[in-house]
C-alpha positions, 0 to 999 in steps of 0.5 A, a space after each residue: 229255524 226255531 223260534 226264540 223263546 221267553 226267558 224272562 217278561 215284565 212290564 219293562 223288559 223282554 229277554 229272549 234266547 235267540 236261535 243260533 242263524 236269526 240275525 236281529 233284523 229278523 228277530 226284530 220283526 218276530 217281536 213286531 209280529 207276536 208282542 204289543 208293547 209301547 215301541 214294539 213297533 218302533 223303527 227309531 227304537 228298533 222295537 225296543 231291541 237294546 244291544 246285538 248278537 252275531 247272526 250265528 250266536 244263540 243266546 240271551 238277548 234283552 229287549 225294552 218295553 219302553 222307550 226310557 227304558 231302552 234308553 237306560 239299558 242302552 247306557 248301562 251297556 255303553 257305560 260297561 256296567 253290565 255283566 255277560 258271560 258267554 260260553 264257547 266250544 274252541 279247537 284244542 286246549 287252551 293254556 293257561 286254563 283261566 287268564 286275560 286276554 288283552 289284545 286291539 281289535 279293529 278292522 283289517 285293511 287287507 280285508 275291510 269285513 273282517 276284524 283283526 287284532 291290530 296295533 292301531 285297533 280299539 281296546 278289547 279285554 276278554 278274560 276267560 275260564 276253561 270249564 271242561 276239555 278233552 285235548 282237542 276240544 275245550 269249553 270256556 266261559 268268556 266274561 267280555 269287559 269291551 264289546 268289539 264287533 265279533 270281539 270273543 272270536 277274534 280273541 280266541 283266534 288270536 290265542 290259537 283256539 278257534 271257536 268251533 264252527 267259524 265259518 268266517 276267521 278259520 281256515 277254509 278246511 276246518 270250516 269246511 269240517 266244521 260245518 259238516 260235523 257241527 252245523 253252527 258257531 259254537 258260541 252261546 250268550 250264556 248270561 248277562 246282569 244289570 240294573 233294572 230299570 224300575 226296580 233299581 235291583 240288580 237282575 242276572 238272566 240266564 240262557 240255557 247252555 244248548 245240548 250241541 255245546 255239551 256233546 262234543 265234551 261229553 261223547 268223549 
């Protein structure tokens, strides 16, 4: 597996672009290990580890350098203040090619570990643009106003167009396919914006969109 990489460093804030496959409990301790920073090594603090991406996303991730820090980033997150964008190969085209999707998502109760759009869920609010597609594949920028627990891919399961590579909502036979022909979720936290906390100036910090999210549209 591949190493993160720095996107960003101050004397506040790390932002890393973490691999698709490390789960942040790894991450965590990759921090600990290689930076020494005032709660780098704090369990309470999660090593200054201020939100959460799927074991299976790749992208940007922020962590705090101190604890006031980790504390203001943590409230603009639960305050909704923060803007991210993700990017994501689905199955099919998808129609309309920019809208909302407003849909409750909670657990379901025939199958605890997973989540659903439900009726009795929590507000989830996806809206999304469709950038590139050639029919059976379309590649989509995803601007989340909520952040349910594996909110984006049950959205877009729930609008018909499977994230590529989910090998946990889709049906057993297209994981299965997926698996082989792609190797990974094709889900990427592309961007997100926020406040600085020292500077009080708004900061927009971007991940590269990998190469493997591109192919698929481009080899077409």
């Amino acid at each position: 597996m591949q190493n993160p990489t720095i996107i960003y460093e101050d004397d506040y804030i790390l932002a890393l672009n973490k691999p698709a496959g490390m789960d942040v409990e790894m991450l965590q301790a990759w921090v600990k290990d290689n930076f020494k920073f005032a709660i780098s090594n704090s369990y309470e603090l999660r090593n200054g580890l201020v939100h959460r991406l799927d074991k299976p996303t790749s992208g940007i991730i922020l962590f705090a350098k101190t604890e006031d820090v980790f504390y203001a980033i943590q409230k603009q997150f639960a305050d909704r203040t923060t803007e991210k964008v993700y990017e994501a190969l689905v199955h099919g085209k998808v129609i309309p090619e920019e809208g909302t999707i407003n849909a409750k998502i909670g657990r379901l109760p025939w199958k605890r570990i997973n989540f659903g759009v439900i009726e009795s869920g929590r507000e989830a609010l996806t809206n999304y643009k469709v950038t590139a597609s050639n029919g059976e594949y379309s590649l989509l920028e995803l601007y989340p106003k909520t952040g349910r627990t594996h909110q984006l891919r049950v959205h877009l399961k729930h609008i018909g167009n499977l994230v590529v590579g989910d090998q946990k909502y889709a049906p057993r036979k297209i994981a299965k396919a997926d698996l082989i022909k792609f190797g990974r979720l094709m889900l990427h936290a592309k961007s997100i914006k926020f406040v600085h906390p020292a500077t009080k100036e708004k900061i927009t910090l971007v991940a590269p969109l990998p190469n493997d999210l591109k192919l698929p549209i481009d080899e077409k």
